[in-house]
C-alpha positions as CSV (number, residue, x, y, z in Angstrom):
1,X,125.2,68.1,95.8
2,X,123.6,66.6,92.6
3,X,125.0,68.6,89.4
4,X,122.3,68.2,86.5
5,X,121.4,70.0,82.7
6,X,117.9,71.7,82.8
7,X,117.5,73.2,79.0
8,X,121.4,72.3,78.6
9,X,122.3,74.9,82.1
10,X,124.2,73.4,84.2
11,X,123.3,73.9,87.8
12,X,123.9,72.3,91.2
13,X,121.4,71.5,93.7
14,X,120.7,70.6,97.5
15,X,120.5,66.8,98.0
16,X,116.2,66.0,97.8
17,X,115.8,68.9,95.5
18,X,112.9,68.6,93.2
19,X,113.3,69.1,89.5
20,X,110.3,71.3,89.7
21,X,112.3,74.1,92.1
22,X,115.3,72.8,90.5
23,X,113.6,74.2,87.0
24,X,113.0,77.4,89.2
25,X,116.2,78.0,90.5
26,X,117.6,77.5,86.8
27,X,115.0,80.1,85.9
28,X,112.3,78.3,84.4
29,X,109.1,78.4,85.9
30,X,107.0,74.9,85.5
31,X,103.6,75.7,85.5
32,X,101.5,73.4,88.3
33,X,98.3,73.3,90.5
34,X,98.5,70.6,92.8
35,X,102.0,71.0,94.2
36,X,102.7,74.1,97.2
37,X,105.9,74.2,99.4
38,X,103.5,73.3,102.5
39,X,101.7,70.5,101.7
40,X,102.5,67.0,100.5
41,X,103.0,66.7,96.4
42,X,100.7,64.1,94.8
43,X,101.2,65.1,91.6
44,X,97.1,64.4,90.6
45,X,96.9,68.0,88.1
46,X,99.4,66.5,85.7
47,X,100.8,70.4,84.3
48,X,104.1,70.1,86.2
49,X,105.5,67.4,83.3
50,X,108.9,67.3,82.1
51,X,111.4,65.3,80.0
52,X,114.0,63.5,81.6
53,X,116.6,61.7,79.3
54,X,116.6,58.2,79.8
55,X,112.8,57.9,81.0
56,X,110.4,56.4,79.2
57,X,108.0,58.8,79.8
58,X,107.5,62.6,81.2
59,X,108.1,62.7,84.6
60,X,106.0,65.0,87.2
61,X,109.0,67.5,88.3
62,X,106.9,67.9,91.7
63,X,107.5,64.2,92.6
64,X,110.7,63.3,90.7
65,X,113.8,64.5,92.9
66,X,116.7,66.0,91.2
67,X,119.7,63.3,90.6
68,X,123.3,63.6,89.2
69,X,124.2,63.9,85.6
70,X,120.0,64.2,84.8
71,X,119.5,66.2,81.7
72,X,115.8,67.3,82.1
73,X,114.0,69.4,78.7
74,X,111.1,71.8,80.1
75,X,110.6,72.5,76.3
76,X,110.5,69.7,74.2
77,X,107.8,69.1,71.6
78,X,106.1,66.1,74.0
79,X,106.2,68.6,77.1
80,X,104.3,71.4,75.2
81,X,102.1,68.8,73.7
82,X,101.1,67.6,77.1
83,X,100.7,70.9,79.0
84,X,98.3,71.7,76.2
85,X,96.5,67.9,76.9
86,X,96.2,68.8,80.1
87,X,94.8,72.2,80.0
88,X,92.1,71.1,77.8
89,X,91.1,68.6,80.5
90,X,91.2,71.0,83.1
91,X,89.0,73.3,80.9
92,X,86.6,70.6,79.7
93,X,83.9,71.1,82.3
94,X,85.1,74.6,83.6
95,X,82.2,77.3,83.0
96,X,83.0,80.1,81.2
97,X,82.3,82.9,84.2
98,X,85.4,84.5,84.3
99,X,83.7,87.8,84.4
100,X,81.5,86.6,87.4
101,X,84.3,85.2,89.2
102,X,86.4,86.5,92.1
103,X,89.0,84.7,91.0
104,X,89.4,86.5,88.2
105,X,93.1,88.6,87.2
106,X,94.6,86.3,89.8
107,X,93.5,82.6,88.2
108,X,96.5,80.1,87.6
109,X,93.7,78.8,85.2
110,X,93.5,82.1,83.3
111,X,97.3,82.4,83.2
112,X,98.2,78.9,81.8
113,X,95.2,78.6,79.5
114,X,96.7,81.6,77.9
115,X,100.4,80.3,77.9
116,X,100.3,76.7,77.6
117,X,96.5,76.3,76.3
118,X,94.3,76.2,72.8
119,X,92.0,79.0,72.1
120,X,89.6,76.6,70.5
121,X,87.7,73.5,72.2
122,X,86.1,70.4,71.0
123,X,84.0,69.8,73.9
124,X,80.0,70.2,72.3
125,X,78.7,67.9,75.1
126,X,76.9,69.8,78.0
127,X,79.4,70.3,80.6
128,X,79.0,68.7,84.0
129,X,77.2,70.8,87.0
130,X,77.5,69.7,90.4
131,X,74.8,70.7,93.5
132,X,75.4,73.8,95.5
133,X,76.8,73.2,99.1
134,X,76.8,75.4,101.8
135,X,80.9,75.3,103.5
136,X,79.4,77.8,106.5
137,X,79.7,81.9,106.9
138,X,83.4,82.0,106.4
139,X,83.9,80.1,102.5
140,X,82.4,79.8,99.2
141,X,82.3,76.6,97.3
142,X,81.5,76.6,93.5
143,X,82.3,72.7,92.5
144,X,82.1,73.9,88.7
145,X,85.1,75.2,88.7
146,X,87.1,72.9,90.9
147,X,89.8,71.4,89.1
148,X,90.8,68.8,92.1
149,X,93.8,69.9,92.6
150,X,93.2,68.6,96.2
151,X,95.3,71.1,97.7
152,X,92.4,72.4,100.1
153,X,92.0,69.1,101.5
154,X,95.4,68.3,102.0
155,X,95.9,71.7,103.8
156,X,92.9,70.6,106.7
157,X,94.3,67.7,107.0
158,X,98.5,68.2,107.1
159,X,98.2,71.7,109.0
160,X,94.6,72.8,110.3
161,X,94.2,69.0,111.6
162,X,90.5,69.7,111.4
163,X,90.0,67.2,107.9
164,X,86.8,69.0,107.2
165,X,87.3,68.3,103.6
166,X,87.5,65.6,101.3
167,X,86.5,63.4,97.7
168,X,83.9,61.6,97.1
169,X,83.1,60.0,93.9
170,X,85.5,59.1,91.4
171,X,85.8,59.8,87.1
172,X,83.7,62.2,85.8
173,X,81.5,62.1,89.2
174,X,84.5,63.6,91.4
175,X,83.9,66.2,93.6
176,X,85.9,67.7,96.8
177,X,83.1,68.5,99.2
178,X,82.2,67.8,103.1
179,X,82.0,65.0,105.2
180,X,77.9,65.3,106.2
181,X,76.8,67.8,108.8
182,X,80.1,69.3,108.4
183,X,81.4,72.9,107.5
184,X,84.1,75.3,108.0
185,X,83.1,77.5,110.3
186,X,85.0,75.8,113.1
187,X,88.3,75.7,111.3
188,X,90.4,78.8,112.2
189,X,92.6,78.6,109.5
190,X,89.7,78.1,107.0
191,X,90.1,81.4,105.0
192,X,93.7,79.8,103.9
193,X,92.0,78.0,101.5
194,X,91.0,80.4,99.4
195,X,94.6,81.8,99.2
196,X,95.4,78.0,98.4
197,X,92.8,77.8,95.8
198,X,94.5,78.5,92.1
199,X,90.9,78.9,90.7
200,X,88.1,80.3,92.1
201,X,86.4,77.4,93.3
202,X,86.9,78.5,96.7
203,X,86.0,82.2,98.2
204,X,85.6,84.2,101.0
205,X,82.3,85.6,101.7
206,X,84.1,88.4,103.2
207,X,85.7,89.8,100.3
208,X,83.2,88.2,97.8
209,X,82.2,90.6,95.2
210,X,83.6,93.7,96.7
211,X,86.8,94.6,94.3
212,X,88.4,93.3,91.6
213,X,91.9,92.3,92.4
214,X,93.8,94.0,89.5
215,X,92.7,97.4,90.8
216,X,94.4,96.1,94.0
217,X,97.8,97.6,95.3
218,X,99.4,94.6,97.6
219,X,101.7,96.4,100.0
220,X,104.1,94.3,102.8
221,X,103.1,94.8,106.3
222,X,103.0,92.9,109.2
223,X,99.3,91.4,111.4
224,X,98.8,93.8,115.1
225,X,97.1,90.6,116.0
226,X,99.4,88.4,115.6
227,X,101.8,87.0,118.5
228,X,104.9,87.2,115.8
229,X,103.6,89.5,114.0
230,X,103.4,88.0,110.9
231,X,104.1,88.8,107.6
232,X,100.6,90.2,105.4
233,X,99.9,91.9,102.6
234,X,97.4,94.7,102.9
235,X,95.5,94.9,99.6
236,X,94.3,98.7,98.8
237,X,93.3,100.6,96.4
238,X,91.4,104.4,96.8
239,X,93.7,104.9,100.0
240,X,91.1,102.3,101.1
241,X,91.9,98.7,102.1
242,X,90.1,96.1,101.3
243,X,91.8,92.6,102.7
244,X,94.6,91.3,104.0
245,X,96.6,88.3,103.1
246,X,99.4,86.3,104.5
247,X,102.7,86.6,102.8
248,X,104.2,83.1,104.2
249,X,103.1,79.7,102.9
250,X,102.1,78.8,106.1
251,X,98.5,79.1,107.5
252,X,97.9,81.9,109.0
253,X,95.0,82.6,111.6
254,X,91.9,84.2,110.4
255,X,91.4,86.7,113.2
256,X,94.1,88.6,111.5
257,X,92.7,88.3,107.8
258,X,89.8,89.8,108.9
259,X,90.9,92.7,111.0
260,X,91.3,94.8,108.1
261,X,87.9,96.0,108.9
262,X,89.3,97.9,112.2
263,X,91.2,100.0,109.7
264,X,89.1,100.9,107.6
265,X,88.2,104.3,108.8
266,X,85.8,106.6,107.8
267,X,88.1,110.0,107.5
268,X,85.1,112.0,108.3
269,X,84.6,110.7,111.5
270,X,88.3,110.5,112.9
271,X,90.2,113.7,114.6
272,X,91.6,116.0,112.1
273,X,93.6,118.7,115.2
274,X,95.0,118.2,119.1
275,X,92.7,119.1,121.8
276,X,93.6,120.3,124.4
277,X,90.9,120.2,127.4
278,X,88.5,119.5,125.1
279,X,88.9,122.1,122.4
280,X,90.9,122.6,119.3
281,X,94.8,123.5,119.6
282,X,98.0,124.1,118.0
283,X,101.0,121.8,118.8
284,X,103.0,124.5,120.1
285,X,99.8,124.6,122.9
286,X,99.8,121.0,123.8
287,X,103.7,120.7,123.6
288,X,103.6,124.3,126.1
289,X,100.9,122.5,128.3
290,X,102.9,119.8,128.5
291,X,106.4,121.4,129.4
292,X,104.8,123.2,132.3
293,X,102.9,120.7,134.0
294,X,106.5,119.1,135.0
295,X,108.3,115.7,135.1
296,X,107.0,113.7,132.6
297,X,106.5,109.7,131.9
298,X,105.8,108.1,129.1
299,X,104.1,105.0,128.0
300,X,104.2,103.0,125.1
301,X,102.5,99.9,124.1
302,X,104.5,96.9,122.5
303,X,102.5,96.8,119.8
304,X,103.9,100.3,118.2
305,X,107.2,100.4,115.7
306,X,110.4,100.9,117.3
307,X,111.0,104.5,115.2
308,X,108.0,105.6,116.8
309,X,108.6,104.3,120.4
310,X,112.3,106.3,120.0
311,X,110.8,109.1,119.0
312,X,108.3,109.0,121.7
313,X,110.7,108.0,124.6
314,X,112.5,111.5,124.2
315,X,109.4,113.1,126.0
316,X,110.3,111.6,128.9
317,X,112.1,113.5,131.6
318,X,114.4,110.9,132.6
319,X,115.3,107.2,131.1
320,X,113.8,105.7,133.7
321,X,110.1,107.0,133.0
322,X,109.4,105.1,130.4
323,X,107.2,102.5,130.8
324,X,106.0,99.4,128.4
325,X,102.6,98.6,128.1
326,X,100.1,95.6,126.7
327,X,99.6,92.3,128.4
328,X,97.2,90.3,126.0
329,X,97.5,86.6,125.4
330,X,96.9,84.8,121.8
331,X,95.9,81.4,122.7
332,X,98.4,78.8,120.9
333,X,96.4,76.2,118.5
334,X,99.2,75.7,116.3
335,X,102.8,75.5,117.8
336,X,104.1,75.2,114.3
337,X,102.4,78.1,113.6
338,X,102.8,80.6,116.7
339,X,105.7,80.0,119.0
340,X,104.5,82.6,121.8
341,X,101.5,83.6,123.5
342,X,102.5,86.6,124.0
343,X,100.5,89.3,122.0
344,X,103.2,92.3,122.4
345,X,104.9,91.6,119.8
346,X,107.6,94.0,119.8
347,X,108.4,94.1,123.6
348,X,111.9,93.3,122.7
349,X,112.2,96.3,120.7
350,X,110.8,98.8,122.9
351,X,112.9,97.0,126.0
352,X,116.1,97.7,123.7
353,X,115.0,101.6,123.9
354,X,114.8,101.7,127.7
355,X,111.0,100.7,128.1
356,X,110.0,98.7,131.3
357,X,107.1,96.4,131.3
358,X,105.3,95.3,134.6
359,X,105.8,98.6,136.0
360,X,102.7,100.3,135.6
361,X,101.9,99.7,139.4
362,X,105.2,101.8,140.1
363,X,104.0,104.6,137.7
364,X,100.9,104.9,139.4
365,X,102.9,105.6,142.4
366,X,105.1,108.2,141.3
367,X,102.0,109.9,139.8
368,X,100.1,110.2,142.9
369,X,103.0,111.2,144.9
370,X,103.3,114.1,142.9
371,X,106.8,113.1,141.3
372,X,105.7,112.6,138.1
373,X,103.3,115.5,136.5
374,X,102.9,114.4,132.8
375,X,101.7,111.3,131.2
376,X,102.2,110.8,127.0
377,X,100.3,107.8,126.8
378,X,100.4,105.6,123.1
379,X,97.9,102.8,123.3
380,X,96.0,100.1,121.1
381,X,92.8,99.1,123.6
382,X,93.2,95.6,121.7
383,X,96.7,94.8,123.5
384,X,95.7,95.3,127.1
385,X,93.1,93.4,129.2
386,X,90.4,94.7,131.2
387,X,93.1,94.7,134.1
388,X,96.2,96.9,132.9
389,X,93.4,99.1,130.9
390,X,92.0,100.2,134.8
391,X,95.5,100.7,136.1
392,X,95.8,103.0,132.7
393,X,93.0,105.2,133.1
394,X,93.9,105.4,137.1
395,X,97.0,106.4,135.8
396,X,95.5,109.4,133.7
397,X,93.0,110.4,136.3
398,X,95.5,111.1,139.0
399,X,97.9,113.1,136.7
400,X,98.2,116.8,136.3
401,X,98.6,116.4,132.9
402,X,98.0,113.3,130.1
403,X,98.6,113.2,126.6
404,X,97.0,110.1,124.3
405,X,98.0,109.1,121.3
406,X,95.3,106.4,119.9
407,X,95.5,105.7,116.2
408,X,91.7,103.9,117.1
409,X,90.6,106.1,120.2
410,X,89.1,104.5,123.0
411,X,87.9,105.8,126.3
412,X,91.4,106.3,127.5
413,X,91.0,109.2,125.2
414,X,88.3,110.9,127.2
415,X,90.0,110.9,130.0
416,X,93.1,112.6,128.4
417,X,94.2,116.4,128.9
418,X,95.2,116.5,125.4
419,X,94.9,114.3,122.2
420,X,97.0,114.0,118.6
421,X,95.5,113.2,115.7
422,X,97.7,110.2,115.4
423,X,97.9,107.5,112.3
424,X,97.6,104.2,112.6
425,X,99.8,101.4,111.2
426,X,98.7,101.6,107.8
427,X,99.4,104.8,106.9
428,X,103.3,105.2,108.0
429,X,107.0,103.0,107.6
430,X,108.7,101.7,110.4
431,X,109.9,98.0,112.2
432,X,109.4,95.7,115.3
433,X,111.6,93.2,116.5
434,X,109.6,90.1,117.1
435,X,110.2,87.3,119.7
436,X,112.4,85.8,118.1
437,X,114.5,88.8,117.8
438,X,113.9,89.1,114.0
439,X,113.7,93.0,112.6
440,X,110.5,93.3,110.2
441,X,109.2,96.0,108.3
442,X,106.5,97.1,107.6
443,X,105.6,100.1,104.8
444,X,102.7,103.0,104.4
445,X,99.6,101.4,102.5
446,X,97.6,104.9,103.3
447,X,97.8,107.7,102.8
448,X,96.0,109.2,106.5
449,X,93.7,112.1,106.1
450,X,94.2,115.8,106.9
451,X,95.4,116.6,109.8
452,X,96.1,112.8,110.9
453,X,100.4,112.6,111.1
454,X,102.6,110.0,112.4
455,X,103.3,109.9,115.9
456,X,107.1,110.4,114.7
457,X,106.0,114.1,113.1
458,X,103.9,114.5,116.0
459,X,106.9,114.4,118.2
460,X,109.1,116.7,115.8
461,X,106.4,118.9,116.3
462,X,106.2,119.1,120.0
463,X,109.6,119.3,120.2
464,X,110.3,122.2,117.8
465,X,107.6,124.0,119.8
466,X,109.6,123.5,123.1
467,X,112.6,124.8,121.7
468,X,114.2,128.1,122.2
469,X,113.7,130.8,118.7
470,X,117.1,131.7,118.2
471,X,117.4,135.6,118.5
């Protein structure tokens, strides 16, 4: 356990620290472009320079590990003087379209230039201006504004494996582009680059030119459509969201950056009351409906908060009528990455509250022999296949009475006696337990429109409804 001085604090550090997180965990943040916790440092952007006593010369704190009895200066006149060096550099060639630029409110090059930069420049030469090239649907390249950080390349070729990118040239020539014939479109981690990017030399065409990130609200939430269900922000603003990003520094899959789009609804178009048989009802009606028909069953999809599947499993007449639901497979690319295939995510959570998978077969049974009556049904049509979705609907079609809950209806819902307005992920607070048995949480990013309530406050509902009015 090394002990060293960073600005004259004494702290103690894991063996193979570097000075740059050793500078962090003292509380001094060392400003840096090339270095991430994922990737292998090279130390190529030169911002990351500190003192070390007894050196001849600054040392890069993202390749220099922390030793005993180092005394390290983050301050001293020749670090300042060589941030500043190296931010007019960086600057040189780089185009002033900050106001054009989706970069922009969230640009390590904006932040430093500020702190650590000059507000004048001697540069009178006409800056350099690469050719444009085309990276495919999925990113944006603007070489101008590259700084060559390299941390995009390193990233396709240390975690992705796909080494689409590289450098070619060298000096004032230097440029990160493709090898020929060659884009991204291919990659499925590709959209991590622009999260890696800290300028805005790479975008996504997806969120290109749609919002500027300082109106942007990041909220922590968790992917549907992810086997672990990883950890994402969902970025909103104007109860709207616009994208999500992934919280962890590793890559994350870009079928579940994109799916923001699914919840993006238009409120217009979603249902704002319960049916019942088709036409508009109170809860007290659907919960009455539902108390006569007789025994009921519920189901509940693993891909549902474990407050909401609690809530749900009360419904049910007995403990063992509840029944777990969702059988989808994520392929596994990246073992690193994804540990499980499994895309029901919080199956461990709904078997700790009494839910059986594989038993749908069995529910049909007890539903056509008359035992059970009732069906509340809570379902995502994106975590069952074509297979357990026919045994679903069989399942609604031969009972007396069905209730569905579908944040995203699909035509399960048709086939329902009765439907809730109910909210999707977005818009309320609960947790899963992944497969790992790790809780996570995951927090309201919307507000859901009129009418729309959580499943949880749907159940209150029913149940207040069901119970006796004192006299």
């Amino acid at each position: 356990m090394p002990n060293l001085k960073i600005n004259n604090i004494e702290i103690t550090v894991e063996p193979g620290t570097l000075l740059l997180d050793a500078c962090a965990q003292a509380g001094f943040d060392i400003p840096h472009y090339c270095y991430h916790p994922a990737l292998s440092p090279v130390a190529t952007c030169r911002m990351c320079m500190v003192e070390v006593k007894g050196m001849p010369k600054l040392a890069t704190s993202c390749t220099t590990v922390a030793m005993e009895g180092q005394e390290v200066s983050t301050e001293s006149p020749a670090v300042v003087d060589a941030r500043a060096g190296t931010m007019e550099f960086l600057l040189m060639n780089h185009p002033l379209d900050c106001p054009i630029c989706d970069q922009a409110g969230e640009c390590l090059l904006q932040d430093y230039s500020y702190k650590y930069g000059s507000g004048d420049s001697r540069m009178v030469e006409p800056k350099r201006r690469y050719r444009y090239e085309d990276l495919g649907a999925k990113i944006a390249i603007d070489k101008n504004r590259c700084i060559h950080c390299t941390r995009c390349i390193r990233f396709t070729r240390e975690v992705s494996g796909t080494g689409e990118l590289t450098v070619a040239n060298r000096g004032a020539e230097l440029e990160v582009t493709t090898y020929e014939g060659r884009s991204m479109d291919e990659n499925p981690l590709a959209g991590n680059v622009v999260d890696l990017c800290p300028v805005g030399a790479l975008t996504s065409r997806d969120f290109r030119f749609n919002k500027r990130v300082w109106y942007l609200k990041p909220v922590p939430t968790i992917s549907r459509h992810s086997a672990m269900a990883s950890p994402i922000w969902a970025d909103v603003d104007q109860n709207r969201v616009w994208r999500f990003r992934p919280r962890p520094t590793e890559g994350r899959n870009d079928h579940e950056r994109y799916r923001y789009h699914r919840y993006d609804l238009d409120p217009a178009a979603r249902l704002a009351h319960p049916l019942l048989r088709g036409v508009p009802a109170t809860a007290g009606q659907v919960a009455a409906a539902l108390q006569d028909a007789g025994t009921a069953a519920v189901v509940a999809q693993g891909t549902f908060g474990c407050g909401t599947a609690q809530a749900l499993g009360e419904l049910a007449s007995a403990e063992d009528l509840r029944f777990g639901s969702g059988d989808c497979v994520i392929p596994i690319l990246y073992p690193a990455l994804q540990p499980s295939s499994d895309g029901i995510f919080n199956r461990v959570g709904l078997t700790e509250r009494g839910y059986r998978f594989g038993r749908l077969e069995e529910l049909l049974e007890r539903v056509r022999s008359g035992e059970v009556r009732a069906v509340v049904l809570l379902h995502d049509c994106e975590g069952s296949t074509e297979a357990e979705t026919a045994t679903l609907r069989a399942i609604l079609e031969a009972a007396r009475f069905s209730l569905a809950l579908e944040p995203i209806p699909s035509p399960l819902s048709d086939l329902a006696t009765a439907r809730l307005p109910a909210a999707t992920y977005l818009e309320e607070t609960d947790f899963i337990v992944n497969h790992r048995g790790e809780t996570q949480c995951y927090k309201k990013a919307l507000d859901p429109p009129r009418g729309v309530k959580p499943i949880v406050e749907w159940v209150r509902e029913l149940q207040k409804a069901l119970r006796p009015t004192p006299v």
